[in-house]
FILUMTOR-13951 format. One record per residue: residue number from 0; residue in one letter; z, y negated, x of N, C-alpha, C in turn; chain. Coordinates in Angstrom, 2 decimals. Example, Ala and Ser with C-alpha at 12.3 -4.5 7.8 and 13.67 -1.06 7.14 Angstrom:
2
{sedo 0,A,{7.80,5.69,13.19},{7.80,4.50,12.30},{7.80,3.30,13.20},A},
{sedo 1,S,{7.08,2.25,12.85},{7.14,1.06,13.67},{7.87,-0.03,12.90},A},
! end
This chain:
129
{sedo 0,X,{2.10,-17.44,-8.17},{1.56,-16.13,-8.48},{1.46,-15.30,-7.21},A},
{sedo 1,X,{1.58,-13.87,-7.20},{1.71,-12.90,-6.11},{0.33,-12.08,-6.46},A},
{sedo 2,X,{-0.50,-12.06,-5.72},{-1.38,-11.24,-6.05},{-1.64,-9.71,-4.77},A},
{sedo 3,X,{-1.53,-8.70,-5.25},{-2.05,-7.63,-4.31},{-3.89,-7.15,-4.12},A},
{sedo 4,X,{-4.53,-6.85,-3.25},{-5.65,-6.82,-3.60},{-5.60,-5.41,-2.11},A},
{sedo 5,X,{-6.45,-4.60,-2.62},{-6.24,-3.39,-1.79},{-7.83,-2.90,-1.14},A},
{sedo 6,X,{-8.04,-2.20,-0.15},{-9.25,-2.31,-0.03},{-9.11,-0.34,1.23},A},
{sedo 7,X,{-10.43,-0.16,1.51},{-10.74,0.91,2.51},{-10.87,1.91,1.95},A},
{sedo 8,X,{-10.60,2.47,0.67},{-10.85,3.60,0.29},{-12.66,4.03,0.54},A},
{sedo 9,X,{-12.76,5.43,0.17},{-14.07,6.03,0.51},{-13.78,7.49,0.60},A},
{sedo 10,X,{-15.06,7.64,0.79},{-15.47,9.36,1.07},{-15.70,9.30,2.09},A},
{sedo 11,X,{-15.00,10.69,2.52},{-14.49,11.75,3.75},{-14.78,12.88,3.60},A},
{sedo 12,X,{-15.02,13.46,5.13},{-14.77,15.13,4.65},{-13.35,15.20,5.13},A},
{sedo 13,X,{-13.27,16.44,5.14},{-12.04,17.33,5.71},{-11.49,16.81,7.20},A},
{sedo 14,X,{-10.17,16.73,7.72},{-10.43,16.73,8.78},{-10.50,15.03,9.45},A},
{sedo 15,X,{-11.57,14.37,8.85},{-11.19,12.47,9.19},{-10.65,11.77,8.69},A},
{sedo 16,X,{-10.45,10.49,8.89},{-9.33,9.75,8.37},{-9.96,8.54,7.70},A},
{sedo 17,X,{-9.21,7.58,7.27},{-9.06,6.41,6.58},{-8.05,5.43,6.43},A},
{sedo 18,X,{-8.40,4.19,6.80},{-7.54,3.28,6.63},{-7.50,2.07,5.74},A},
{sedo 19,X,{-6.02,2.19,4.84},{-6.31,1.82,3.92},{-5.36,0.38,3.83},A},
{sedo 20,X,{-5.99,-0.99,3.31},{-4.69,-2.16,3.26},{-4.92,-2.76,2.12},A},
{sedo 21,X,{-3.50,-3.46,1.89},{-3.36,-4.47,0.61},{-3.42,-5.63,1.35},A},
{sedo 22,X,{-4.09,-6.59,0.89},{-2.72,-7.60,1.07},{-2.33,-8.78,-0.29},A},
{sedo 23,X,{-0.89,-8.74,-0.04},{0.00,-9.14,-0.80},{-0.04,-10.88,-0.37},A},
{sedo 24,X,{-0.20,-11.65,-1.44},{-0.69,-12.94,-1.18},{0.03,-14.24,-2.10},A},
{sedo 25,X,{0.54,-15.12,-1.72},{0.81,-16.03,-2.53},{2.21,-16.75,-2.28},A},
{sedo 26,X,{2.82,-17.92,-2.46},{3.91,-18.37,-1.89},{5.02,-17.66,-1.66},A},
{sedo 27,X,{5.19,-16.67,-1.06},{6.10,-15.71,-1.37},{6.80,-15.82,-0.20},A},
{sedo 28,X,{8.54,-15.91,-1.28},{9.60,-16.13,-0.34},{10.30,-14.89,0.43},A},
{sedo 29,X,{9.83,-13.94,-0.25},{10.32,-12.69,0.76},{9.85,-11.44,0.27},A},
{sedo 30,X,{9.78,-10.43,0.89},{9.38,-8.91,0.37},{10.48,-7.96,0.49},A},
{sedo 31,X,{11.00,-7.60,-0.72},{11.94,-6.75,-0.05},{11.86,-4.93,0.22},A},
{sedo 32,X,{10.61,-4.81,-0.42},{9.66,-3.38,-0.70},{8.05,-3.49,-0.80},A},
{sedo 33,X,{7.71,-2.80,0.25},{6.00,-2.05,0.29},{5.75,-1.00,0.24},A},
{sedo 34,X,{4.66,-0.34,-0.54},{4.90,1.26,-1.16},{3.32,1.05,-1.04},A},
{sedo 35,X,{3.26,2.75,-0.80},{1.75,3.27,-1.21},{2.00,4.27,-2.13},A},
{sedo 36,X,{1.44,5.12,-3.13},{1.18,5.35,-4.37},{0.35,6.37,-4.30},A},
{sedo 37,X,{0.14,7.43,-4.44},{-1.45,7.81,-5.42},{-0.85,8.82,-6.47},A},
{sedo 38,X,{-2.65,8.71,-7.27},{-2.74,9.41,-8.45},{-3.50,9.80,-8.53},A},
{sedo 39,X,{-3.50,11.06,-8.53},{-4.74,12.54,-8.06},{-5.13,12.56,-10.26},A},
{sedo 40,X,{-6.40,13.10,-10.85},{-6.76,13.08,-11.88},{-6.06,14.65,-12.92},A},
{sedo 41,X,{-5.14,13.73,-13.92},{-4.22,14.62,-14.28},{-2.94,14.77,-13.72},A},
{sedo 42,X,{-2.31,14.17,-12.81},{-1.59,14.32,-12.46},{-0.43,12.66,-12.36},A},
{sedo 43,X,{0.96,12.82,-12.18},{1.39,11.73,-12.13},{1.30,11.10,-10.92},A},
{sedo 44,X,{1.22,9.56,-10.82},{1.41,8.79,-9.73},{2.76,9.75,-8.91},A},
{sedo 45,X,{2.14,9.21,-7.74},{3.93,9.56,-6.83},{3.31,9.11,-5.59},A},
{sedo 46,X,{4.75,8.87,-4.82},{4.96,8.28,-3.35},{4.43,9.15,-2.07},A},
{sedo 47,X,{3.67,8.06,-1.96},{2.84,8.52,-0.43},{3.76,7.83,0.87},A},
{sedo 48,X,{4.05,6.60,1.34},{4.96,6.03,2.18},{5.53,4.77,1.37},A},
{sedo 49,X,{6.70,3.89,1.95},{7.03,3.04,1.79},{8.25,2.38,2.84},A},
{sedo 50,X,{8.37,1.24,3.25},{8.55,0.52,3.71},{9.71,-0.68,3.18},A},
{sedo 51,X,{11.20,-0.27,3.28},{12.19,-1.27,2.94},{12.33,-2.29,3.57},A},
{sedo 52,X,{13.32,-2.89,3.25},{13.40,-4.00,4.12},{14.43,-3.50,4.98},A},
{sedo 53,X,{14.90,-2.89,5.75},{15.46,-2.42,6.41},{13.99,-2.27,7.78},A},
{sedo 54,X,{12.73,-2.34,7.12},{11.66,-1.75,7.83},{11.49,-0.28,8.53},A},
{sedo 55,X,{12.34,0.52,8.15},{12.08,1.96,8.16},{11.74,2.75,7.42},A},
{sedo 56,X,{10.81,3.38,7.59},{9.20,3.98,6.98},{9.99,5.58,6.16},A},
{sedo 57,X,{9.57,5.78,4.70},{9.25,6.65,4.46},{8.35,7.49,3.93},A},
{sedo 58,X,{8.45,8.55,4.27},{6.53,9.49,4.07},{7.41,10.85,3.15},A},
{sedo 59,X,{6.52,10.85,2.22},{6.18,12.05,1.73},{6.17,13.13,2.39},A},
{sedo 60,X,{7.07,14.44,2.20},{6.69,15.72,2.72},{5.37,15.75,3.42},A},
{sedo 61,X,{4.39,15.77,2.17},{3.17,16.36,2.85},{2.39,15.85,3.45},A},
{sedo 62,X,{2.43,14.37,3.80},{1.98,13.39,5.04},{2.17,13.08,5.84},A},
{sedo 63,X,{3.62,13.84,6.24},{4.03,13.56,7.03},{3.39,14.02,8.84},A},
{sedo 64,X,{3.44,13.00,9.43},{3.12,13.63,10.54},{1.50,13.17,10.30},A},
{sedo 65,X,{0.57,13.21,9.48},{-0.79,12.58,9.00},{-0.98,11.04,8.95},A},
{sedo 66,X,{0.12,10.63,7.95},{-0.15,9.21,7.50},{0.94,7.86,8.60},A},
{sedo 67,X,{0.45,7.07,8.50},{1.39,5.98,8.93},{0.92,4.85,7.88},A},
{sedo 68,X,{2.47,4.45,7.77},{2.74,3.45,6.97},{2.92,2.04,8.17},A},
{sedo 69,X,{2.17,0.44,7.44},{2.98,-0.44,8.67},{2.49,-1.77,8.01},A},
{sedo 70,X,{2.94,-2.82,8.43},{2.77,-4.17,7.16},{3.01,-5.40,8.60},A},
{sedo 71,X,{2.28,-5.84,8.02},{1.58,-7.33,9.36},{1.82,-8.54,8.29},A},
{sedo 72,X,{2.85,-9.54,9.08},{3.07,-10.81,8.09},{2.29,-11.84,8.64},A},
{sedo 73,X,{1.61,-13.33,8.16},{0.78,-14.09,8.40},{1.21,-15.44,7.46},A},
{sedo 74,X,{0.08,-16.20,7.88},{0.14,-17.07,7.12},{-1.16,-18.03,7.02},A},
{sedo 75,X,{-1.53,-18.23,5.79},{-3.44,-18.43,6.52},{-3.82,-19.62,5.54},A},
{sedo 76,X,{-3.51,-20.69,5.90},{-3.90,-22.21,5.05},{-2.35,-22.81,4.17},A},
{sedo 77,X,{-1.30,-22.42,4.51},{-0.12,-22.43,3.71},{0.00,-21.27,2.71},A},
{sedo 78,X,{-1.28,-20.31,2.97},{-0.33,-18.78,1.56},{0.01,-17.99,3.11},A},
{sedo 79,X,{1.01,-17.89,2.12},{2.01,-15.93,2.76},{0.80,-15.37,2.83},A},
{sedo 80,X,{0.45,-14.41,3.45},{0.15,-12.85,3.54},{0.63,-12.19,4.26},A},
{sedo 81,X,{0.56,-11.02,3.20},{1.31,-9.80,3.94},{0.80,-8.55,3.80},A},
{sedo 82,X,{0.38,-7.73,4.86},{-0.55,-7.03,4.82},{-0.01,-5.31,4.70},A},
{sedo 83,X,{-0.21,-4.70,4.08},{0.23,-3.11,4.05},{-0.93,-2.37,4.40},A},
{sedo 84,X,{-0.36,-1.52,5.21},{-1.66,-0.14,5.86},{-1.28,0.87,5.87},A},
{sedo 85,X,{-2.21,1.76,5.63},{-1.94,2.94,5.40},{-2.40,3.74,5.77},A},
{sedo 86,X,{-2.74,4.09,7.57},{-3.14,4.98,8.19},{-3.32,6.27,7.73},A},
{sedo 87,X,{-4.60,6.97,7.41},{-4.75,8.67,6.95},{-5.08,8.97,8.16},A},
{sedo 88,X,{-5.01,10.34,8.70},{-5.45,11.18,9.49},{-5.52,12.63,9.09},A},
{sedo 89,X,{-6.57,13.60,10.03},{-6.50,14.88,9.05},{-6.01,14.74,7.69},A},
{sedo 90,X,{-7.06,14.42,7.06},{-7.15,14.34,5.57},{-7.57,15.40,5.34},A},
{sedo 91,X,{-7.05,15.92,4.11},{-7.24,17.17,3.26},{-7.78,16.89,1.85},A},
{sedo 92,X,{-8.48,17.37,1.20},{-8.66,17.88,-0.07},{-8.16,17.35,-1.26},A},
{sedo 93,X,{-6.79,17.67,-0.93},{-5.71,18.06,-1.72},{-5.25,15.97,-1.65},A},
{sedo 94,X,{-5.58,15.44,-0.53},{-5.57,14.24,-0.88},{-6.06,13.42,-1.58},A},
{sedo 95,X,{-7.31,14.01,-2.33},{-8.10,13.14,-3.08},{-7.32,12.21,-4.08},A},
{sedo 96,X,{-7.74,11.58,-4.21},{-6.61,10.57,-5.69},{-7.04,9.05,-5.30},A},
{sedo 97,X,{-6.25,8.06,-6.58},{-6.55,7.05,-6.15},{-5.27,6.28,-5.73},A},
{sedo 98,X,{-5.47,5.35,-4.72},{-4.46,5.02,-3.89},{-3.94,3.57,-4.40},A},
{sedo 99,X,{-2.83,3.29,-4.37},{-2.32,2.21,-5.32},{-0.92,1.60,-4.54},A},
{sedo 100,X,{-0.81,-0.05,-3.64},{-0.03,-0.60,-2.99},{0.91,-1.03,-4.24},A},
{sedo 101,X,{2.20,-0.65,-3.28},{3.23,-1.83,-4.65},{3.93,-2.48,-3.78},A},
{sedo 102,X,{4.44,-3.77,-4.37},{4.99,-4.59,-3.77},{6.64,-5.18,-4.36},A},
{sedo 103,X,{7.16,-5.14,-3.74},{8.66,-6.23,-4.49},{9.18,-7.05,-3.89},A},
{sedo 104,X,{9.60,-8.48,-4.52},{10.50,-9.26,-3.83},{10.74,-10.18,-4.25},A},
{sedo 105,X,{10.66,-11.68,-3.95},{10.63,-13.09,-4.72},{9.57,-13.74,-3.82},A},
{sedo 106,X,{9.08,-14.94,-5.32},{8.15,-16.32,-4.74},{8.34,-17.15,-5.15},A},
{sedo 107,X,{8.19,-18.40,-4.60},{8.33,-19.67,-5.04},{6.99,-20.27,-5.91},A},
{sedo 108,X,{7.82,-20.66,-7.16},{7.33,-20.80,-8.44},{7.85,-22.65,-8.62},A},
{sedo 109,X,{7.37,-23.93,-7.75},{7.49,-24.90,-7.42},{9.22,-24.76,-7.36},A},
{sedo 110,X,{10.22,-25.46,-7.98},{11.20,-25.52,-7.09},{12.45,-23.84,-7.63},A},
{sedo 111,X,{11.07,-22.90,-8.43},{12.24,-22.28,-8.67},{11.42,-20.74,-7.80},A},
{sedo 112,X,{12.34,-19.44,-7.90},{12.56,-18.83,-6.96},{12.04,-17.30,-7.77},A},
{sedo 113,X,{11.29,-16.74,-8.21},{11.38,-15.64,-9.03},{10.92,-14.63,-8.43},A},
{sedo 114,X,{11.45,-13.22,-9.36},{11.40,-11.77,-8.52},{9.85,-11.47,-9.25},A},
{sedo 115,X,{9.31,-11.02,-7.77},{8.00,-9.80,-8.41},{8.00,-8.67,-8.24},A},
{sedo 116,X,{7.34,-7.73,-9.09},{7.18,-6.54,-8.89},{6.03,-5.98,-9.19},A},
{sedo 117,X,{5.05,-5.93,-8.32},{3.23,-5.51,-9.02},{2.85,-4.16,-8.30},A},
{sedo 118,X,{1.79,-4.19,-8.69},{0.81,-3.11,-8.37},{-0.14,-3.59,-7.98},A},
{sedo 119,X,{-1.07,-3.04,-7.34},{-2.43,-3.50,-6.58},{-3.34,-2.59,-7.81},A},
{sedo 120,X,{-4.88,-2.95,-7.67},{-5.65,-2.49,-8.35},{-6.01,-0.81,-7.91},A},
{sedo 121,X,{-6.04,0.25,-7.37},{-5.97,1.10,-6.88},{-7.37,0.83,-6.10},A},
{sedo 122,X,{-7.49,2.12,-4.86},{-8.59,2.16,-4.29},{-8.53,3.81,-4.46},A},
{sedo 123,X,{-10.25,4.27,-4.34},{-10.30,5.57,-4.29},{-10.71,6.20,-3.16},A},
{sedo 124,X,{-10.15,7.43,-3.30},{-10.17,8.39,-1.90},{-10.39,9.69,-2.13},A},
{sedo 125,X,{-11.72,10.03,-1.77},{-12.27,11.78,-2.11},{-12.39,11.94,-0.65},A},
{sedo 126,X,{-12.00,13.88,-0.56},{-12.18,14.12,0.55},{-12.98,15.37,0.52},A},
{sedo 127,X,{-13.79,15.42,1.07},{-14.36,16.81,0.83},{-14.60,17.81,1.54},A},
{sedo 128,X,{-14.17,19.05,1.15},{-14.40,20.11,2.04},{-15.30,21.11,2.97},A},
! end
């Protein structure tokens, strides 16, 4: 099993930042995608950064230059972890929403090999003016 578990969200004003991580957990044989997410109320999910396996970062228009995307691999008692962050800076308003890691790749499922593709539980992020 692959589990994501996401954490750092909170209230802000205008202006400070937040840092936000998953981590992605469980025998996992490789990642081949890390994504951050949000979903402002009423509105559809969409892409904040993400992270190929190529490991070159992409950002959203409007974060750009604000946010950093970056993912730390480990290993802590025999599980994988793998950690996604999501540096805010000058946060705006207009960022409020809730923030949601995705993950893709394969894990080892005893001798066999299968693809995941999840979502983290979201975290929330108000910013206020």
């Amino acid at each position: 099993q692959v589990q994501l578990v996401e954490s750092g969200g909170g209230m802000v004003q205008a202006g400070g930042s937040l840092r936000l991580s998953c981590v992605v957990s469980g025998y996992i044989f490789n990642i081949d995608y890390m994504g951050w997410y949000r979903q402002a109320p009423g509105k559809q999910r969409e892409l904040v950064a993400e992270i190929g396996s190529s490991g070159t970062p992409n950002y959203a228009d409007n974060v750009k230059g604000r946010f950093t995307i970056s993912a730390h691999n480990a290993e802590h008692e025999n599980i994988d972890e793998h950690t996604l962050y999501l540096q805010m800076n000058n946060l705006k308003p207009e960022d409020t929403a809730d923030y949601y890691c995705k993950a893709k790749g394969s894990y080892s499922d005893y001798a066999r090999r299968l693809p995941f593709d999840r979502w983290g539980q979201g975290t929330p992020v108000t910013v206020s003016s």
